[in-house]
Structure formats: structure tokens, C-alpha cells
C-alpha positions as CSV (number, residue, x, y, z in Angstrom):
1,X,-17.0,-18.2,-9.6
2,X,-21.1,-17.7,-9.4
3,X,-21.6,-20.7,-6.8
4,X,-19.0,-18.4,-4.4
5,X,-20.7,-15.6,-5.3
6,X,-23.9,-17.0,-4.5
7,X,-22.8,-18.7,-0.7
8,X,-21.5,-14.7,-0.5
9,X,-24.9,-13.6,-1.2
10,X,-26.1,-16.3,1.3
11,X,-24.3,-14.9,3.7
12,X,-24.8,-10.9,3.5
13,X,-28.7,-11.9,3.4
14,X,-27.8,-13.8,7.0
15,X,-26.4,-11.0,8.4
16,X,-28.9,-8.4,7.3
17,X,-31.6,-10.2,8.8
18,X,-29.5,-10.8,12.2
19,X,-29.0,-7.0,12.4
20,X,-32.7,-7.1,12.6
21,X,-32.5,-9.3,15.7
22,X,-32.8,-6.8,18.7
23,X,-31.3,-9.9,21.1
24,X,-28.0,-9.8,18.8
25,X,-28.2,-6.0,17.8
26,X,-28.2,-5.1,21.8
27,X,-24.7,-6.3,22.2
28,X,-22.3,-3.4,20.5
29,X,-19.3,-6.0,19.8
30,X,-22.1,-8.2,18.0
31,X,-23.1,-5.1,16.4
32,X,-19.9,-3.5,16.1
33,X,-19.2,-7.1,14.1
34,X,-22.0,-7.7,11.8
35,X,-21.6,-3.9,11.2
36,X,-18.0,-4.7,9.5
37,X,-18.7,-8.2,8.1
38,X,-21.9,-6.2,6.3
39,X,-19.3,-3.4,5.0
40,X,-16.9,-6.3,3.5
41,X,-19.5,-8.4,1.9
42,X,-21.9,-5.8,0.3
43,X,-19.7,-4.9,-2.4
44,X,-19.4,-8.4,-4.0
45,X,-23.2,-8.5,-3.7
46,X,-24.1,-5.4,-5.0
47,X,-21.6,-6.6,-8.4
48,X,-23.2,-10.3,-8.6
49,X,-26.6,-8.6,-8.2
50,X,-26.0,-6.3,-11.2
51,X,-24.3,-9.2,-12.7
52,X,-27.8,-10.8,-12.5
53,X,-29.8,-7.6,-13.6
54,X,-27.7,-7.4,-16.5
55,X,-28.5,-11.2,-17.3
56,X,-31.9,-11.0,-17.2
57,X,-32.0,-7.6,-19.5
58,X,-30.0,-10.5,-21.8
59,X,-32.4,-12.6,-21.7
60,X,-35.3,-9.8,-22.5
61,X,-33.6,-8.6,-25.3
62,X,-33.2,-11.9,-26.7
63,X,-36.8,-12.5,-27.2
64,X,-37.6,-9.5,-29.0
65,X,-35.1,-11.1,-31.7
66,X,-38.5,-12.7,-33.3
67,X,-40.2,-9.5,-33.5
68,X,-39.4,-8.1,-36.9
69,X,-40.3,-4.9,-35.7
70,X,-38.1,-4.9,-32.8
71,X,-35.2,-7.1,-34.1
72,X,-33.0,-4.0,-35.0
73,X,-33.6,-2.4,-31.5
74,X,-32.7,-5.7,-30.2
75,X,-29.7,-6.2,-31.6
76,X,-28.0,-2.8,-30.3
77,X,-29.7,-3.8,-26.7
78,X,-28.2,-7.4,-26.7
79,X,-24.8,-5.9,-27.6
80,X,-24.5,-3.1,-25.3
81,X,-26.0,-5.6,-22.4
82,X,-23.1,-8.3,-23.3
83,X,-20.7,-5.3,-23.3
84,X,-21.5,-4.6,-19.4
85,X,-21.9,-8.2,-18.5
86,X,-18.3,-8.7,-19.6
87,X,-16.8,-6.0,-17.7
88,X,-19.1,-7.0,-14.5
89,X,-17.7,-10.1,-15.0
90,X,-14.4,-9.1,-15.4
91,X,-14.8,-6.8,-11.9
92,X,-16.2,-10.0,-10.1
93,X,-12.7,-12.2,-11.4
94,X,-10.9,-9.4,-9.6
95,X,-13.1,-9.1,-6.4
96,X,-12.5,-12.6,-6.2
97,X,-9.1,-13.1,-6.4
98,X,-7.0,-13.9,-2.9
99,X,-6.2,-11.0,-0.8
100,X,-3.2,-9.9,1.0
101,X,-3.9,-10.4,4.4
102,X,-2.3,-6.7,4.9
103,X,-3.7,-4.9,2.7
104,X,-6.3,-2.9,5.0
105,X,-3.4,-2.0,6.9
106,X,-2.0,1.4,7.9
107,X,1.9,1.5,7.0
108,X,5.1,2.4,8.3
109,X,7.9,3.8,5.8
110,X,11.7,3.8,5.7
111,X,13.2,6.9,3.4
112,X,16.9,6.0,3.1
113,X,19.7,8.1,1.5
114,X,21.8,5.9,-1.6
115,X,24.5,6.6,-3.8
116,X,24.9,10.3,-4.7
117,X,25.9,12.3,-1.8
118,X,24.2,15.0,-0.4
119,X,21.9,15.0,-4.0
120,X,20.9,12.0,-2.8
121,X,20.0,13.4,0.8
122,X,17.9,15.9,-1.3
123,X,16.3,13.4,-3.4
124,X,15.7,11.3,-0.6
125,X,14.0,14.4,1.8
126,X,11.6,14.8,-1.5
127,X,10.3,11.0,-1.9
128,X,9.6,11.6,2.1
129,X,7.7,14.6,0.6
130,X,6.1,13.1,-1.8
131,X,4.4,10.2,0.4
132,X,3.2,12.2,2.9
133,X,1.8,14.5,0.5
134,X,-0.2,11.5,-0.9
135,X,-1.5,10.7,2.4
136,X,-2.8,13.8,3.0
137,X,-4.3,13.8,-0.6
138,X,-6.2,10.5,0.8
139,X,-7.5,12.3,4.2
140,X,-4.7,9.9,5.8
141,X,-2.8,10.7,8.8
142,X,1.4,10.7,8.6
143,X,3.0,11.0,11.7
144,X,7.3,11.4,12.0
145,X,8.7,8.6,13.7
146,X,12.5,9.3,13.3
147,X,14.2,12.0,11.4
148,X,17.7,12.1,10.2
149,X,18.4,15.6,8.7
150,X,21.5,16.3,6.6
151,X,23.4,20.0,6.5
152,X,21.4,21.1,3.1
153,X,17.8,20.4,3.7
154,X,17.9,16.6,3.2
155,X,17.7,14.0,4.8
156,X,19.9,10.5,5.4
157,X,16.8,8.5,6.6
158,X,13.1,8.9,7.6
159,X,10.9,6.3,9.0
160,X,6.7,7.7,9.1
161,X,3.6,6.0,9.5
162,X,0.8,6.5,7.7
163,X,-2.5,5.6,9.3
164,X,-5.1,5.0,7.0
165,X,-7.6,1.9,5.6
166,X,-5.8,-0.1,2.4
167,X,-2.9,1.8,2.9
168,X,-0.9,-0.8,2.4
169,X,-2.4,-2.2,-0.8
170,X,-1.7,1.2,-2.1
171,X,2.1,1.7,-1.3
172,X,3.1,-1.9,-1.0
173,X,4.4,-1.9,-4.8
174,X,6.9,1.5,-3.1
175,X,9.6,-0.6,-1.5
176,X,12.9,-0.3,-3.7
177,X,15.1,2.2,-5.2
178,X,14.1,5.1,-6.6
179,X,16.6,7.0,-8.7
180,X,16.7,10.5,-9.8
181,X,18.2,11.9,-13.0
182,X,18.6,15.9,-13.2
183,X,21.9,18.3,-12.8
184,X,22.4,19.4,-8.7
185,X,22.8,22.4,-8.1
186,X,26.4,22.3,-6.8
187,X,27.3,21.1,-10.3
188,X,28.9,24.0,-12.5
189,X,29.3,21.9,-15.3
190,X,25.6,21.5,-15.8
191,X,26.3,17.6,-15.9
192,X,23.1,15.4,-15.4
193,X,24.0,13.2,-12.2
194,X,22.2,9.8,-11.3
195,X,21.4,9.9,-7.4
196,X,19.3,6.8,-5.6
197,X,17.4,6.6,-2.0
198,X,15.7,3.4,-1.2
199,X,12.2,3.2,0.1
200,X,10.5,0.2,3.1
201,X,6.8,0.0,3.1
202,X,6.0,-1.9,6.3
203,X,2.4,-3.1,7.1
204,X,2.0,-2.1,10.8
205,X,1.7,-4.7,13.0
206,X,-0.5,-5.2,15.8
207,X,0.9,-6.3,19.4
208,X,-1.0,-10.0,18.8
209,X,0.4,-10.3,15.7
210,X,4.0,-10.3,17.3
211,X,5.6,-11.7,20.3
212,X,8.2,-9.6,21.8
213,X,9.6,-11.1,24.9
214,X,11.4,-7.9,27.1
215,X,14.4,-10.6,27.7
216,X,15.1,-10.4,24.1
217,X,15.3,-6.7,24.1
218,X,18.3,-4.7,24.4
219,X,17.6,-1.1,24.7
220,X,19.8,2.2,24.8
221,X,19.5,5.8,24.9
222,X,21.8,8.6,23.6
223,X,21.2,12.2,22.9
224,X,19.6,13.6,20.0
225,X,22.6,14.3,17.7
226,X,22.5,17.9,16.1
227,X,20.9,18.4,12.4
228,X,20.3,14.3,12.9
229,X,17.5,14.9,15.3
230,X,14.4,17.4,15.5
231,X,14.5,18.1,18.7
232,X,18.5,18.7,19.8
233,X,18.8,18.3,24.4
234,X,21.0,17.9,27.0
235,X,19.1,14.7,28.1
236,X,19.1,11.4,26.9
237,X,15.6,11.0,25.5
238,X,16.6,9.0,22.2
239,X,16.4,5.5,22.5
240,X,17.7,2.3,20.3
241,X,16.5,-0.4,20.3
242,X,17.9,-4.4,19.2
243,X,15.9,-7.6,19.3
244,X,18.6,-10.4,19.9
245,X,17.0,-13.1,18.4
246,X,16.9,-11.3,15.0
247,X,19.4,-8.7,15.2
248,X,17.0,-6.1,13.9
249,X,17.9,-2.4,15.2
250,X,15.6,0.3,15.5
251,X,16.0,3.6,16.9
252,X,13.6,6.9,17.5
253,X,15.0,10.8,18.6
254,X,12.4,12.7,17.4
255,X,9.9,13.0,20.4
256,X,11.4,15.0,23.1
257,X,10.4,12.2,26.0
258,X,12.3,8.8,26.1
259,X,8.7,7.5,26.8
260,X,7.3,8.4,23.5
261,X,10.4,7.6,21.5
262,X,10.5,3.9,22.8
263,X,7.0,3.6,21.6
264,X,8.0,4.6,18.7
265,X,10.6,2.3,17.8
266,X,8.6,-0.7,19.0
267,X,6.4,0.1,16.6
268,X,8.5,0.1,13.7
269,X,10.2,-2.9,15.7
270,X,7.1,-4.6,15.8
271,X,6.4,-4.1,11.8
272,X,10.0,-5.2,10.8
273,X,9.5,-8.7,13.2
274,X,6.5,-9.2,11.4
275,X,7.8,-8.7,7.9
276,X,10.5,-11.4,8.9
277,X,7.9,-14.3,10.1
278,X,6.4,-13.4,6.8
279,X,9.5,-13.8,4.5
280,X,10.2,-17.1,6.6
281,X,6.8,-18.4,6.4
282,X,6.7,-17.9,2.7
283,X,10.0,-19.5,2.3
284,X,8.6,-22.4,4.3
285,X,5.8,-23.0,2.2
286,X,7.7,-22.6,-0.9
287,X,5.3,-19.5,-1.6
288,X,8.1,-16.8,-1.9
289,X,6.9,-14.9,-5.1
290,X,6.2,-11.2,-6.1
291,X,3.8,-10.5,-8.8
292,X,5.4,-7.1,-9.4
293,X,9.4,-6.8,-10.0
294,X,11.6,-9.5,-7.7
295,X,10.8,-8.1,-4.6
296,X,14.2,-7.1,-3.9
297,X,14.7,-4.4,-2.0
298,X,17.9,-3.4,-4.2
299,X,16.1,-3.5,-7.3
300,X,15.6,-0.1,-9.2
301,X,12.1,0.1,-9.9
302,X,11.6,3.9,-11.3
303,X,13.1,6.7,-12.4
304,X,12.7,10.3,-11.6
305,X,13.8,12.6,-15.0
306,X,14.1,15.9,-14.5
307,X,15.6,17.6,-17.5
308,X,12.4,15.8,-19.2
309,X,10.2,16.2,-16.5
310,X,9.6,12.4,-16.7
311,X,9.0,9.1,-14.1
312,X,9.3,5.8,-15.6
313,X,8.4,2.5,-13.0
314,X,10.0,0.6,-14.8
315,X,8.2,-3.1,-13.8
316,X,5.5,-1.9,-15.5
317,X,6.9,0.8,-18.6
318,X,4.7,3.0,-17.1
319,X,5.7,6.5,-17.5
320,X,4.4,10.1,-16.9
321,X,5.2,13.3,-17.8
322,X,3.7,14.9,-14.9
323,X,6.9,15.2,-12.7
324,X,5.9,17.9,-10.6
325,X,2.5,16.1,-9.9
326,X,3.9,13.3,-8.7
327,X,6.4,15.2,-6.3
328,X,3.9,16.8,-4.8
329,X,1.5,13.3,-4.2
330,X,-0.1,12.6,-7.3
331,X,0.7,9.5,-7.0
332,X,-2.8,7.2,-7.7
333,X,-2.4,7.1,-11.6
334,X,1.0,5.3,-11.0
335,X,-0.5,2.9,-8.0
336,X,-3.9,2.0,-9.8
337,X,-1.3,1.1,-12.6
338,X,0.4,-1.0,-10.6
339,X,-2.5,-2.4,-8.8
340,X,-4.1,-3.3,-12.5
341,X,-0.9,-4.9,-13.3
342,X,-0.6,-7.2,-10.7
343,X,-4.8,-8.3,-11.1
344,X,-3.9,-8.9,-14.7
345,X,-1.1,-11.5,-13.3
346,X,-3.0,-13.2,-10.6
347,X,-5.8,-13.7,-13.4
348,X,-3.7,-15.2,-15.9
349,X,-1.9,-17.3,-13.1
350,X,-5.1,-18.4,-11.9
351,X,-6.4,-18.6,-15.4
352,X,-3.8,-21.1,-16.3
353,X,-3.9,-23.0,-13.0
């Protein structure tokens, strides 16, 4: 772990001192480059470097063990000093382990109605809610890519993006169903009812990253349809969209130009061809694993509770009482969770490799 650590250091010493080069520094892409590689390295040196502070305090503190006078002192040094090496070295182990290649990603996010009827439309138009709510909580931008709105105030499907850096190795642990537990309010019996919506977090993809040939498209357009687009007109400014060689449909109504809604839904084309190479790359190489829950997007991962104002995720038994919170965005305590489980996972895998 410290000879990687140490080539890392290597390396963020290179680049400081070509940043000091005026030949390199002159040319903005050069700079623009070194600028990013300098942002991505600094925080594994800046850990190894206390890592090495802490080591030498260590080795200070150990010395003054033959000092009768300062033994006692000592002692209480050398164990709070091996206290903060372990969790620096602990924090290093995690730094270190692979990355998702996606995870500085923005996102794009399906919102899909399940079982339960129109509860489930509501529940459903609430999740929506509740993510975008969390991106603004971040300072991230959420922008409405297609809108499907039921009768009641819920909807039967949302698709959004949400443009922001690690956004993806925030919400990637969302995908699956999400079911709610409370009585609706069209229930006289005051029975508690089990709705579901299911939930697609896409990394976006870039147009490099995906080759979409214009032969393999197959493209409509239709007019908004009532309550099931934002904007309802007389034109045709909706527009579907199928890839052949996949059979993967997307469609976008909620711009009022045909223009902006085909960009749309090549974007969240683009992010569901990508997801597909992935799955078939993975498969290829035998790599198809999840370190949280199957990875299935039918499988129920939490629980909303309202008549004890609970969530459970239940990959992790993580469960808070803040129910409200969480509705409204607070989402973070639940991610970090799931983040910290996943670390623990890879460490042990890696651990026992």
C-alpha cells in the first residue's frame, strides 16, 4: 500500500513542479490538465503525508519511554498517536481501493409507478421529490426530462438529470424498488396499504463514450397527451425514440420544441446504451457482481413506514426515524451508510484476496 502511495507522491511532486514551468503552464489545455490531475492526486498525498507526520511523532514518543520522568507522558502520547495512525491508515485502504469509472459522473434518473394504483402514482411523484430535493441540498442542478402526470398529483414515470460531480457514487446504491407502507387517503377503513415505484440511476454518458449510428434510429413524434405531458399542443413536438439494434425506447414531451425533446431523449438514450455495453462487458469478463444487494432492479431494497414514521434499506438494516427528513432530501446519512458498507466489502474482499 505505502510503495503506491509513494509513486503517488512521486507523481503530485512532478506535476507541481511542471506547473512551475511557464513553457507548459502557457498552454491552457496543459494547464487546464495538470490543474485536474493536481486536484485528484493531492488528497492521497496530503493522507500519506500525515500518515508519515503521525509516524515520526511515533517514533518521538517512543524514545522518551527511557526517561523516567517522561515515561508516563509517553505512554498516553504513544497511544493516542497509534490511535490516529490506525484510522489514517484505515482512510488510505479506502482511498486506495478500485474506483468506479462513473462515479464523478452527473446522473440521469427513471421514477416509475409499481403496484398500488394511483397511491403508488403518489408515492412515486414523492421519491421524484425527494431526489431532487437532495440535489438541491448538494448545490446540484436537476433538470425534467420527461414527465408523466397522473389525475391526483402523481405521477406514472419521471426521468431527470441531475448534474453534479460524484453524483453517481452517491445515488448509484438508488436503483430498485422502493415501497411505502402508510393508509391512502381514499381508504375509509383506515387499512395500512403496501404501494411500490421503482427507481433507474443512470450515469450520463458522454457522445465518445457511445456510438449511435442515425441508421439504427427510428424516431417518432406524437402530441403531448393531456395530464401525461407539461406542456399540452396542437403540434407534434414530442418525440420517441427506438435504437434497433437494442430495442431500447426512449421518449421526451416535456419541452415545447421537437428540437429540445430529441435532445433530450438521446440523452437518456445514450445513458441506457451505455449501461448495456457495461452489463455485457461485465458478463464477458465474468465480473458481473454488486457489492450492495443483487443488483436487480426488482429487488425491494427499502421501505418507507409512515404510521411509524420509519425508512428501513434493507441491504444494509439501516433504519431511520426521520421520515419526513428524508422526504424532503436528507438523504446523506442513508448514502454515507451505504457507501461505508460497500468500502467495508471491497476491504474484506481484497483483504482475503
Amino acid at each position: 500500500m505505502f510503495d503506491k502511495l509513494r509513486e503517488i507522491e512521486e507523481r503530485y511532486e512532478k506535476v507541481q513542479k511542471d506547473l512551475q514551468n511557464p513553457a507548459i503552464t502557457s498552454d491552457i489545455a496543459q494547464l487546464q490538465k495538470l490543474g485536474k490531475l493536481t486536484a485528484e492526486l493531492e488528497p492521497y498525498v496530503s493522507a500519506f503525508r500525515g500518515w508519515q507526520r503521525a509516524k515520526e511523532e511515533l517514533a518521538g514518543a517512543e524514545e522518551l519511554l527511557s526517561d523516567p520522568d517522561m515515561r508516563e507522558a509517553a505512554q498516553d502520547e504513544i497511544g493516542a498517536v497509534k490511535e490516529r495512525l490506525q484510522a489514517v491508515e484505515e482512510e488510505l485502504r479506502v482511498m486506495l481501493l478500485p474506483k468506479d469509472p462513473n462515479d464523478e459522473k452527473s446522473v440521469i434518473i427513471e421514477v416509475t409507478q409499481g403496484a398500488g394504483g394511483e397511491e403508488a402514482a403518489l408515492f412515486a411523484g414523492e421519491l421524484f421529490r425527494m431526489y431532487t430535493r437532495y440535489a438541491e441540498r448538494r448545490g446540484w442542478k436537476y433538470e425534467v426530462i420527461d414527465l408523466e402526470e397522473t389525475g391526483i398529483g402523481g405521477i406514472s414515470s419521471a426521468t431527470f438529470s441531475i448534474d453534479g460531480h460524484g453524483a453517481f457514487s452517491q445515488l448509484k446504491h438508488e436503483s430498485g424498488v422502493h415501497r411505502v407502507q402508510r393508509v391512502p387517503k381514499t381508504e375509509a377503513s383506515g387499512r395500512i396499504h403496501t404501494s411500490a415505484a421503482s427507481v433507474l440511476v443512470l450515469p450520463e454518458a458522454e457522445d465518445v463514450e457511445v456510438n449511435i449510428r442515425p441508421e439504427d434510429l427510428e424516431i417518432d413524434t406524437f402530441r403531448s397527451s393531456g395530464a401525461g405531458g407539461q406542456h399540452v399542443n396542437k403540434t407534434e413536438s414530442a418525440v420517441r425514440i427506438k435504437h434497433k439494434p437494442t430495442g431500447i425506447i426512449v421518449s421526451c414531451q416535456d419541452e415545447r420544441s421537437q428540437i429540445q425533446n430529441r435532445e433530450k431523449a438521446m440523452r437518456v438514450l445514450r445513458a441506457k446504451i451505455f449501461e448495456r455495453q457495461q452489463e455485457e462487458q461485465n458478463r464477458a469478463q465474468s465480473k458481473a457482481r454488486r457489492s450492495i444487494g443483487s443488483g436487480d432492479r426488482s429487488e425491494k431494497i427499502r421501505t418507507y413506514n409512515f404510521p411509524q414514521s420509519r425508512v428501513t434499506d434493507h441491504r444494509i438494516n439501516f433504519t431511520t426515524h426521520n421520515l419526513n427528513g428524508v422526504l424532503d432530501g436528507d438523504l446523506q446519512e442513508m448514502i454515507a451508510s451505504l457507501i461505508s458498507f460497500e468500502q467495508a466489502k471491497l476491504l474484506a474482499e481484497h483483504a482475503n484476496a
